[in-house]
C-alpha positions as CSV (number, residue, x, y, z in Angstrom):
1,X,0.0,0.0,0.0
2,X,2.7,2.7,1.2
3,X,4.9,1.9,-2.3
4,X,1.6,2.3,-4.3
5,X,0.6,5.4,-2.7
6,X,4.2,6.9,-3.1
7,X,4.7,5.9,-6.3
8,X,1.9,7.7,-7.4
9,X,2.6,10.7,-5.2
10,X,5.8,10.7,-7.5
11,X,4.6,10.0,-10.6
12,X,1.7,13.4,-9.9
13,X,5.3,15.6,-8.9
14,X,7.1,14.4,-12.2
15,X,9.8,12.8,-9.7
16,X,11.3,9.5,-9.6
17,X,11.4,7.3,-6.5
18,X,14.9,6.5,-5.3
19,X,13.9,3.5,-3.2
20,X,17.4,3.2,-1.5
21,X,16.7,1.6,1.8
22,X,14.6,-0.9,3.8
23,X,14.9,0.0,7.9
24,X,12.9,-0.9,10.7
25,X,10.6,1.3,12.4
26,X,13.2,1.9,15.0
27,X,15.8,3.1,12.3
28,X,13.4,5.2,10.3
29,X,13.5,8.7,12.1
30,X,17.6,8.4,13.0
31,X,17.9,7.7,9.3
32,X,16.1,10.4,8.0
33,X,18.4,12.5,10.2
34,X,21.0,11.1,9.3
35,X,20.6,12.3,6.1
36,X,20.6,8.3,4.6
37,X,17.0,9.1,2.6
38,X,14.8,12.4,2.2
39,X,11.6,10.7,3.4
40,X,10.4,8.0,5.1
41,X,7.7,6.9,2.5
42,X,6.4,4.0,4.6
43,X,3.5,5.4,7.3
44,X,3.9,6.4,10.6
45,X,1.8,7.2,13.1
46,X,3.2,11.2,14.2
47,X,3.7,11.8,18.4
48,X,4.8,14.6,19.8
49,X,8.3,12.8,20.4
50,X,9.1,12.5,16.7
51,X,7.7,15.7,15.4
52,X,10.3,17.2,18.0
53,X,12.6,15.6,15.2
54,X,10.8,15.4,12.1
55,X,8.3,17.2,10.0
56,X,5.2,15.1,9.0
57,X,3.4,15.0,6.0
58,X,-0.4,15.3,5.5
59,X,-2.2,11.9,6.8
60,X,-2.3,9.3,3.8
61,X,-4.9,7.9,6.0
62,X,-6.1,7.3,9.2
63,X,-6.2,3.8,11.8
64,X,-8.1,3.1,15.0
65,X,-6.5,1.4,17.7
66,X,-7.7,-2.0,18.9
67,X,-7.8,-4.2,22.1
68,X,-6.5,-7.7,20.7
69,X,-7.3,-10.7,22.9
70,X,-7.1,-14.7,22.2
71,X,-11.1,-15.7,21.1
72,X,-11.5,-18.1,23.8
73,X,-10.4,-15.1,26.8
74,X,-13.3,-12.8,27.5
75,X,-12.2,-11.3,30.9
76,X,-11.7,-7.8,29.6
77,X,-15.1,-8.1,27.6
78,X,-17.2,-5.0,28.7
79,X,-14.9,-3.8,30.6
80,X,-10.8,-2.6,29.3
81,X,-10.2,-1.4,32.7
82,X,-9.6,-4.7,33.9
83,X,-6.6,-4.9,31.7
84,X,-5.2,-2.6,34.3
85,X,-4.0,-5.3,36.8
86,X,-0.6,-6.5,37.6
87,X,-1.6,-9.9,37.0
88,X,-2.1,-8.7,33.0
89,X,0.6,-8.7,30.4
90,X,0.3,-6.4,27.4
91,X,2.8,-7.3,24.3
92,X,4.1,-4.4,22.3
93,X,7.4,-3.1,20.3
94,X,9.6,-1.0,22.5
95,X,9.1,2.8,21.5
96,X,5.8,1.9,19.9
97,X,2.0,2.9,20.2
98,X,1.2,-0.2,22.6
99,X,3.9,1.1,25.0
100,X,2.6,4.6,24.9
101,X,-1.4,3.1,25.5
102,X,0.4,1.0,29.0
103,X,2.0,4.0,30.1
104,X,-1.1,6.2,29.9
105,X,-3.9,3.6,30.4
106,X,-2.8,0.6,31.8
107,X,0.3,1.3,33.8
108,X,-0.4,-1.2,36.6
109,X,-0.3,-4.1,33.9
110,X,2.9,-5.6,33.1
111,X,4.9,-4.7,29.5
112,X,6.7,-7.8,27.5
113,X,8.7,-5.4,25.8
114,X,9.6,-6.8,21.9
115,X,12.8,-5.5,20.4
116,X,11.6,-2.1,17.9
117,X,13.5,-4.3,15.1
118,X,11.4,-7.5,15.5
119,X,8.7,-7.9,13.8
120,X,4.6,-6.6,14.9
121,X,3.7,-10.0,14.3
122,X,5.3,-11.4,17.0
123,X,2.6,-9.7,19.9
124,X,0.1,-11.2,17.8
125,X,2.1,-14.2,18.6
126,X,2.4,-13.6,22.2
127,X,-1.2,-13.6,22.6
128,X,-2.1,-16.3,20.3
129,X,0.1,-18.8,22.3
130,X,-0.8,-17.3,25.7
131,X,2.2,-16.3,26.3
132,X,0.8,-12.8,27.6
133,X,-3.0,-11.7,27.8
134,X,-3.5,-8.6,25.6
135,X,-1.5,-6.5,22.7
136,X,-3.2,-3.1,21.2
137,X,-2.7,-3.3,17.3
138,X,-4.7,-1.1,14.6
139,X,-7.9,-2.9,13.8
140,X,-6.4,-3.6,9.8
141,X,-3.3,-5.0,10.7
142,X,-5.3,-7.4,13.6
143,X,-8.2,-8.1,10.5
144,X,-4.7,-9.8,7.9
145,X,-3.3,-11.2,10.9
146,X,-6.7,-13.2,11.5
147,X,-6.8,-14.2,7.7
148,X,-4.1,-16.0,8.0
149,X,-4.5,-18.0,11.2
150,X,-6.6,-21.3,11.8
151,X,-6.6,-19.7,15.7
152,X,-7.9,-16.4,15.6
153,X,-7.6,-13.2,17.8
154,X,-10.4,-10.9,18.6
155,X,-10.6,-7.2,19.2
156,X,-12.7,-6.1,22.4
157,X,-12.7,-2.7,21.9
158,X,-16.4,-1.0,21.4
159,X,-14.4,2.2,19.9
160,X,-10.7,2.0,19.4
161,X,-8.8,3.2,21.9
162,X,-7.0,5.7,20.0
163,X,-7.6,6.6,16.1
164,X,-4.1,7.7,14.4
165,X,-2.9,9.3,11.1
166,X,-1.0,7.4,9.2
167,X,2.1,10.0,7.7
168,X,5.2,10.1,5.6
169,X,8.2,11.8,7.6
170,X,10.7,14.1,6.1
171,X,13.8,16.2,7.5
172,X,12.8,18.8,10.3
173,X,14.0,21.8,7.6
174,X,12.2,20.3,4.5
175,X,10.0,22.5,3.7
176,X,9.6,22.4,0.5
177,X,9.6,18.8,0.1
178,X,7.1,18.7,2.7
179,X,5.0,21.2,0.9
180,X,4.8,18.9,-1.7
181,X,4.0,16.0,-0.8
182,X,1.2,17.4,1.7
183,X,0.0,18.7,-2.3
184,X,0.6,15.1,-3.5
185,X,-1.3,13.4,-0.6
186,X,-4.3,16.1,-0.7
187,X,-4.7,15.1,-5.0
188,X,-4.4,11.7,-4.1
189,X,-7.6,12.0,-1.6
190,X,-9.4,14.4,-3.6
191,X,-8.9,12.1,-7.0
192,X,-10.4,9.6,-4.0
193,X,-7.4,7.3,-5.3
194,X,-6.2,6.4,-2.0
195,X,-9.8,5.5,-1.3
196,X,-9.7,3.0,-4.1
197,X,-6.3,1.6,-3.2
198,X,-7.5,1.2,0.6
């Protein structure tokens, strides 16, 4: 989706797509400051930690937050607060989103910290095999996961507990570049392109 979206983005600037790395969400932002690649063209959700960094672009599009659970566990059913407990474990990648939501929400509950180069897969993982009780994924990526699985997960949130742009990063002084691809992202929306791609 993300390579479609920016190809296209490229292809409406009369640019050409350099594709000249493949990192890990942990080595996106250091890379970009690094001066390694002039965007990070794959989305990420903006916090107020990054932007300190980084500019981002216009939102490509948005994802809610959801509360992922083996199908068979319905102790947090009705009620998320109970997630709050020390005799809970939440799964999540260090420096992501689900450590963020434990911090804020459920602070009492214990963290399985995965490492930020592993893969998001693995909390699905976690859960699946009971290794810990609840991870907090967006509701698409928790939908493929489930596709693929015999076993499936199952998200207990009535609303999601957060709902989160999904943006293409570029240099803190990059203006310009950010000016256009804010353009690019707007024409994509209003040509309802990334509405037929999603």
């Amino acid at each position: 989706l993300a390579v479609d979206l920016f190809n296209k983005m490229a292809e409406n600037l009369h640019l050409k797509v350099d594709w000249a790395e493949e990192v890990t969400f942990e080595g996106t932002i250091p890379g970009l400051l690094t001066g390694r690649y002039d965007a990070v063209c794959t989305p990420l959700w903006p916090t107020a930690a990054r932007a300190r960094e980084v500019q981002f672009v216009a939102p490509e599009f948005y994802a809610e937050l959801g509360v992922w659970v083996r199908a068979d566990d319905h102790r947090f059913d009705g009620n998320l607060a109970r997630i709050n407990n020390p005799d809970v474990t939440i799964a999540g990648v260090d420096g992501q989103i689900e450590q963020a939501v434990h911090d804020e929400q459920f602070p009492k509950a214990k963290m399985q910290s995965l490492p930020g180069g592993g893969d998001p897969a693995q909390a699905f993982l976690n859960v699946m095999t009971g290794k810990v009780d609840v991870t907090f994924v967006d509701r698409a990526a928790g939908a493929l996961f489930n596709k693929t699985r015999k076993e499936k997960l199952r998200n207990i949130a009535d609303k999601p507990l957060r709902v989160f742009p999904f943006s293409i990063a570029v240099g803190g002084n990059e203006w310009r570049l950010k000016n256009m691809l804010d353009q690019a992202v707007i024409e994509l929306q209003n040509t309802n392109y990334t509405d037929r791609l999603l």
